[in-house]
N, C-alpha and C positions, 0 to 999 in steps of 0.2 A: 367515927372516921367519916370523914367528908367523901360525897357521892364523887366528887369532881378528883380526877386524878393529878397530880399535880407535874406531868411529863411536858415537857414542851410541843406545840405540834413543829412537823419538821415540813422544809418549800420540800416545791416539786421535783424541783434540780438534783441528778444525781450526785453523791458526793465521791470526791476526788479519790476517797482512799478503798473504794470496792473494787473488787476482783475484775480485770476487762469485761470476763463474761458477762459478769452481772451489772456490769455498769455499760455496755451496750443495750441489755436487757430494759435496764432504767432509764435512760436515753429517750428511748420510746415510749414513756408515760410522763415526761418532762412538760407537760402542758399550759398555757400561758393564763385559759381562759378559765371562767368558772367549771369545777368537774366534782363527781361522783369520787370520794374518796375509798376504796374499796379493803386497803391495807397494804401486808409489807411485804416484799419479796422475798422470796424464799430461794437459798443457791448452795447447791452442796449440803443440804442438809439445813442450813444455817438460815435464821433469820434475820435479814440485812434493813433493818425500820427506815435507815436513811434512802433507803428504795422503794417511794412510794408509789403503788398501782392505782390510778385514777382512770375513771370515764370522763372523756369531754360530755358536758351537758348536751355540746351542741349537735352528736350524733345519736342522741339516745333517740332519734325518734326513725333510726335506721335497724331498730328492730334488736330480736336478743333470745338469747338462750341460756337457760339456767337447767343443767342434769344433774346425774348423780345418783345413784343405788339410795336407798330408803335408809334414812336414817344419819348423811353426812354433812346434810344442813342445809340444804334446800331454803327451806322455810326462813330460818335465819336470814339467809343470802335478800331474799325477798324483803324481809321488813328493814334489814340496812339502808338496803336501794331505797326503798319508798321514803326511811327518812330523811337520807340527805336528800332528796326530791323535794320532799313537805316543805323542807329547811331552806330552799331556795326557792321555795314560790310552785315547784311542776304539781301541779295534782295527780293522783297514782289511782289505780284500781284495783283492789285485788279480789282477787276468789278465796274464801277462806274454807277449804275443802274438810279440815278436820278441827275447824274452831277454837284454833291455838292462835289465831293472830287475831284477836278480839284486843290484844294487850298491846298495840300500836298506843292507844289512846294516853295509857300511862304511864307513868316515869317507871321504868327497868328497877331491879334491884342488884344493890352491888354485891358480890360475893367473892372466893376467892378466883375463881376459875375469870370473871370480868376482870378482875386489878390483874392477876397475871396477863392476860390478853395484851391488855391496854399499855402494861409492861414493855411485855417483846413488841409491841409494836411501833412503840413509844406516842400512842396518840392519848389526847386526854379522855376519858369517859366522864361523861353528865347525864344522870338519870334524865328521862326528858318523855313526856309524852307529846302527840302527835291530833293537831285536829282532826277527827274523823267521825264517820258517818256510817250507819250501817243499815242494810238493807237482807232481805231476804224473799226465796223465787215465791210469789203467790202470798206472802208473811206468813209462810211455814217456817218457823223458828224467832229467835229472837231478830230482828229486825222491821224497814220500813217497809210495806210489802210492792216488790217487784214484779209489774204481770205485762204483757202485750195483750194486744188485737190481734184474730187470728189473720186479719187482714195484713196489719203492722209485723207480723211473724213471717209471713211467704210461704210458698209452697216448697222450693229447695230446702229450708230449712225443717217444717214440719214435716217432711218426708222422711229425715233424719232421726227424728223423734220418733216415729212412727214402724221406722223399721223399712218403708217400702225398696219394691225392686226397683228398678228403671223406665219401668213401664208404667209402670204405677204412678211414680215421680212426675213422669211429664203427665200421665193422666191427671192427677193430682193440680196441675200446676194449669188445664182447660178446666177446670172446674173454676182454679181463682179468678179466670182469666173470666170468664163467663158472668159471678159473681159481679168483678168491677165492673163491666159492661151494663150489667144490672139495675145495677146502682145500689146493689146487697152489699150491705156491711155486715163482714164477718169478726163481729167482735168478739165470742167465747166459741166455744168447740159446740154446742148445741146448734149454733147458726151452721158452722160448716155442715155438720150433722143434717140440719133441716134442707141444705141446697142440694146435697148425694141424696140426702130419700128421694126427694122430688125427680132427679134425672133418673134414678134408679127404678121410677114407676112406672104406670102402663100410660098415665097423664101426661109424663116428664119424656116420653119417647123421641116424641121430635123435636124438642130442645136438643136433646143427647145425639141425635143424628147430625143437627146442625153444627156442634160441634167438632163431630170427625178426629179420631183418633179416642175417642172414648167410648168403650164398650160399657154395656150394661152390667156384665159380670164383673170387671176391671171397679166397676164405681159400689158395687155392692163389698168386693174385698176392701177397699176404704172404710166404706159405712160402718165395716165389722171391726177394722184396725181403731177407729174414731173410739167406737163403742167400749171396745177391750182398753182402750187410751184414757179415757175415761174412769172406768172402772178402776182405775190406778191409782186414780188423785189427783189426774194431770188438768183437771180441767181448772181445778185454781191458780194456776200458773197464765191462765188466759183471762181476760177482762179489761174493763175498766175502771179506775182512770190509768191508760195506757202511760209505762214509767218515759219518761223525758228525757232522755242518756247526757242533755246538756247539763244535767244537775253533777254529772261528775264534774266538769272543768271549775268546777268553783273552787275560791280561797278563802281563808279564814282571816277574820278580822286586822290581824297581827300581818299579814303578806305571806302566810307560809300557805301549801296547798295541801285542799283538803284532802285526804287519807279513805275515798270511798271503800268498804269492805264489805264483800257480797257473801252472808254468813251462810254455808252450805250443808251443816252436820246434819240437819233435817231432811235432807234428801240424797244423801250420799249415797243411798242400797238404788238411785238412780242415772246414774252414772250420763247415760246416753242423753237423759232430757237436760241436767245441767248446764253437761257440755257445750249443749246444739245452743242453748241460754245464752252461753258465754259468749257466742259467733253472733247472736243475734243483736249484743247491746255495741258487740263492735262495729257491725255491718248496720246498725242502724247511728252509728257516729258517723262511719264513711258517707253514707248518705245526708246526712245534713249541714256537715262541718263545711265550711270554705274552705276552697285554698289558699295554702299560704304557703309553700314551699319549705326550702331551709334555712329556719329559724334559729335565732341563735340560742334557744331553748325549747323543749318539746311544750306542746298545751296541754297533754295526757298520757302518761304511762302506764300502759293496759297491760298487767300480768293474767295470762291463761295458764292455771296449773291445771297438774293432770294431760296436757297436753295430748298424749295416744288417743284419749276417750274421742276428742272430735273427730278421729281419720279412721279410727275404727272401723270398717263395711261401710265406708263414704265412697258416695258414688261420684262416678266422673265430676256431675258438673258440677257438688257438693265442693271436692278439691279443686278446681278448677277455680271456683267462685272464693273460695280459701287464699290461694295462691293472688289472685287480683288484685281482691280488698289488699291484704298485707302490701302487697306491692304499690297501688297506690295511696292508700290511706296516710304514708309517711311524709306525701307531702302537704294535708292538714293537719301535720304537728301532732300526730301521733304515734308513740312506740308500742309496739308490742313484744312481751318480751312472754315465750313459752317456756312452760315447766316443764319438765319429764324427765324420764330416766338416763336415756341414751338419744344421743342423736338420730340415731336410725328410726327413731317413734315419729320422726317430723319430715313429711315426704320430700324429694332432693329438689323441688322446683321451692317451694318455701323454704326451707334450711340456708337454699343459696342466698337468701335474702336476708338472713339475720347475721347483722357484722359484729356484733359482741355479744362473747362468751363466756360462760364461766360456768366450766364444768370441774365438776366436783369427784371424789371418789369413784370409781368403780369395780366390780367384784368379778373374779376370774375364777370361779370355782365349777363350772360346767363347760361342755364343746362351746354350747350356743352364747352362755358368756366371756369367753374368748373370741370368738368370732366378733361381736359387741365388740369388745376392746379395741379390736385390730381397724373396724371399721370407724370407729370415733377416732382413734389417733390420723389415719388419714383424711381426717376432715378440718387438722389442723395444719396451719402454715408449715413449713419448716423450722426445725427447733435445736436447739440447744442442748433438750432433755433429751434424755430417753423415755419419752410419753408412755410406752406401757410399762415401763416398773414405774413411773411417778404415777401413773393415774390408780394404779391397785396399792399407793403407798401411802396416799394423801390421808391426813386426818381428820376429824371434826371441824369444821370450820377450816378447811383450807382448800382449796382451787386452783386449776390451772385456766388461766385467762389473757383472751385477747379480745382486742376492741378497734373499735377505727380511731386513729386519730382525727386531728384536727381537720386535717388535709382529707379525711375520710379513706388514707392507705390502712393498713391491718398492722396492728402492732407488735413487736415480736411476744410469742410466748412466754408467761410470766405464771410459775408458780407463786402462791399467793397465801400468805396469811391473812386471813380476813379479821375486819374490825369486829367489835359485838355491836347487838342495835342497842340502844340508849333506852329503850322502850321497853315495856317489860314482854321479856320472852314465855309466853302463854298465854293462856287467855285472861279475860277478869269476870268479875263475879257476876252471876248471870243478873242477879241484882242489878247491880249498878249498866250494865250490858242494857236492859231496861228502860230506865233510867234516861240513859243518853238518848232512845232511841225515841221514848215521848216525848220527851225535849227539843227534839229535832225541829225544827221550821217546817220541813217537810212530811213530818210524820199528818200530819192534817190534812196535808193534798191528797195524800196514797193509801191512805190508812183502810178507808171506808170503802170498799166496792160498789160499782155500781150497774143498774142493770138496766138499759133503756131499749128503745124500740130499734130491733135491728132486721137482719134476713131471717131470723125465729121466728120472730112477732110478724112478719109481713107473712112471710108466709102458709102461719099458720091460724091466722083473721079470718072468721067470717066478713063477707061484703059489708053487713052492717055495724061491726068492731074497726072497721081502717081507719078509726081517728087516732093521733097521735098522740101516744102516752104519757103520763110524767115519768120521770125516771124514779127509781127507786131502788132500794140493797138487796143483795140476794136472800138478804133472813125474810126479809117481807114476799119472797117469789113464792108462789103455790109448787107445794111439794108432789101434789098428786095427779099427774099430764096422763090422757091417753097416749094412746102408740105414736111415735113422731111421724111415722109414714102415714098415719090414719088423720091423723093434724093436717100434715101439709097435702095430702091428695085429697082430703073432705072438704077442703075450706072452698077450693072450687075459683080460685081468685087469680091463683099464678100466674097465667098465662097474661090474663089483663093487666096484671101491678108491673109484671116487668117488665111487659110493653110499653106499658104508659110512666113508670116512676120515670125515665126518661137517662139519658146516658152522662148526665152532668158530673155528679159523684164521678160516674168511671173514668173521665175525662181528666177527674183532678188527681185521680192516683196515679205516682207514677213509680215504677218497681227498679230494685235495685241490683247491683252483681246478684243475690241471694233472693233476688223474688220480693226481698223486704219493699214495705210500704207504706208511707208517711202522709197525712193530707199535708198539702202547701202550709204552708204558714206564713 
């Protein structure tokens, strides 16, 4: 049997012979320009194909929400979106939390559950793989490996990672500030490490004064968080050669966009440092991207799954700085569209800014998941349905959704039969997963770590070692260091180097909503 179904696809236009209700329903997704085909309307039960539910291309960079209880198709919803994206040129990003969307790259397989789909919906399916790219935090797993500078990372965010209070946080965030001043580059967690010994000693005291607002004990509780952070494994996650966030917006030979996938099973039992990851490579797009306002198509569609992880014990200026980037970042032609369960996982100043939805099932079998329910239905327009028996009714692959139109108004509510992705739903063989990832163009630039002369090596120099290094891999780095605090108060140097390195470096960094920090380029 042939992959390609042989159904006609059907326009946008509603047709003449559905129910008022559902042909006002349809009405609203009647759209002229290119859109995100999503599938078929669902009304009274009934599957109506000649009722199709589409996204305008030209609002996807207005942000989005995909929920739903575990297990109702989430995941799916995500690789559809991404491929009609690929299929018109948008480049997508996604997080792949449990390393089932490895299978973007290759043609789907037909079976009977796709030809039924493809049926009631009446659209065609064609096995189809998708150009993409794969990456992973530190190249812990299979992918290209993804790391920052602790510099390029900020203080908002590593405070996240780290757990700190608020006190801590803005401590945290005089020390970078100190740092840049410096002209200390904080490239791995050992430099940060090396700048808190130093303020934290008896040498480092009137540095630490001149600061103000940073106690001694406050910069020793870091020292200890650094240490314990470490200890973890996090410190591969830091270095050089810091990743480039512009390598998402690329396209594949062909005009379609590439399909970035951030491979994450390797550090899933890590939830909080992922996540902080994920705001990091967004908040470092906001930072570099131009403006361009609204475009008649996005330049990037950023999925954040998991979504709760990043608000988790986030502090004020963590969501605050959340709430910004998303707000402005849509107008350099980027969407973001978060994962998670319920709407209530995404705080009500963000939420308010995501104009297309597509929530999926939800389960009503506890107080607290009834209260859930009642709060997600009032977060939709007014409707037609009765949203809480349709949202605990809905099935695999099926959605209740709304989006902005053309006009960027809110579309009416639309139960939804979803299309299948064309791509193969799972992962693929870690083999060939490999493969692709040596293959890469890019595997060559990221591949190899590197370890050069930073705020470690400054200072922790004798007067007669301050010449400058060559660079070289951390397999080459000496395994056996005395105590970092005995390093950097022995060498005897401090006070002179960061007097005199002089303030040009700090001059060129400049920090963003989240602290982040980019040299000019």
């Amino acid at each position: 049997m042939s992959d390609r179904e042989t159904t006609p696809r059907t326009t946008a236009g509603p047709a003449p012979d559905l129910p008022s209700a559902a042909r006002e329903i349809a009405a609203g997704y009647a759209f002229t320009g290119p859109a995100v085909d999503l599938g078929a309307l669902i009304w009274d039960g009934v599957c109506l194909p000649d009722a199709r539910v589409r996204v305008p291309l030209s609002v996807l960079n207005r942000h989005g929400l995909v929920a739903g209880a575990t297990g109702t198709g989430k995941t799916k919803t995500l690789q559809l979106i991404a491929e009609q994206l690929s299929a018109q040129g948008v480049p997508v990003f996604l997080a792949d939390i449990k390393g089932d969307l490895s299978g973007i790259c290759a043609p789907g397989a037909i079976n009977d559950k796709v030809r039924s789909r493809a049926a009631e919906i009446r659209r065609p399916w064609t096995a189809t793989g998708f150009p993409a790219e794969f990456y992973a935090l530190g190249g812990l797993g299979h992918g290209i490996p993804v790391r920052a500078t602790v510099t390029g990372f900020g203080p908002v965010l590593l405070s996240k990672a780290l757990q700190l209070n608020r006190t801590q946080e803005q401590s945290l965030g005089l020390v970078f500030h100190y740092a840049d001043t410096k002209g200390l580059e904080l490239v791995d967690l050992k430099d940060l490490r090396a700048v808190v010994a130093f303020l934290a000693s008896d040498e480092g005291k009137e540095e630490l004064r001149n600061l103000g607002g940073l106690s001694r004990a406050t910069a020793g509780v870091i020292l200890r968080s650094l240490t314990a952070f470490e200890a973890e494994g996090a410190g591969a996650f830091f270095g050089e050669p810091e990743f480039d966030t512009s390598e998402f917006l690329r396209t594949a030979g062909d005009g379609r966009g590439t399909v970035s996938v951030l491979e994450l099973p390797a550090v899933q039992d890590r939830p909080r440092l992922f996540s902080t990851f994920l705001m990091w490579l967004l908040a470092d797009l906001f930072h570099d991207l131009p403006e361009i306002g609204d475009a008649g198509r996005p330049e990037l569609v950023f999925f954040l799954d998991e979504a709760h992880l990043l608000f988790d014990g986030a502090s004020k200026a963590f969501l605050d700085a959340v709430t910004q980037t998303v707000r402005l970042i849509r107008s350099k032609g980027v969407g973001v569209f978060f994962v998670t369960q319920t709407p209530k996982d995404v705080p009500a100043d963000v939420l308010a800014q995501l104009g297309n939805r597509v929530q999926h099932a939800l389960r009503a079998f506890t107080p607290d998941d009834q209260k859930a329910l009642k709060a997600t239905v009032k977060t939709f327009p007014d409707s037609a349905y009765d949203l809480e028996e349709l949202l605990t009714g809905l099935g695999t692959g099926e959605a209740v959704v709304t989006v902005l139109d053309e006009r960027g108004a809110p579309t009416p509510v639309a139960a939804t039969r979803l299309c299948a992705p064309e791509s193969l739903m799972g992962p693929v063989d870690p083999a060939v997963l490999d493969r692709a990832v040596t293959a890469s163009p890019l595997h060559g630039r990221y591949a190899q770590p590197v370890d050069r002369e930073s705020a470690y090596e400054k200072l922790t120099a004798a007067p007669e070692d301050r010449q400058p290094r060559e660079k070289h891999t951390r397999a080459d780095a000496p395994q056996d260091e005395p105590s970092l605090v005995e390093q950097v108060v022995g060498s005897g140097v401090f006070k002179s180097l960061a007097r005199s390195v002089g303030t040009q470096l700090g001059r060129e960094i400049t920090r963003s909503l989240f602290g982040t920090a980019r040299r000019r380029r």
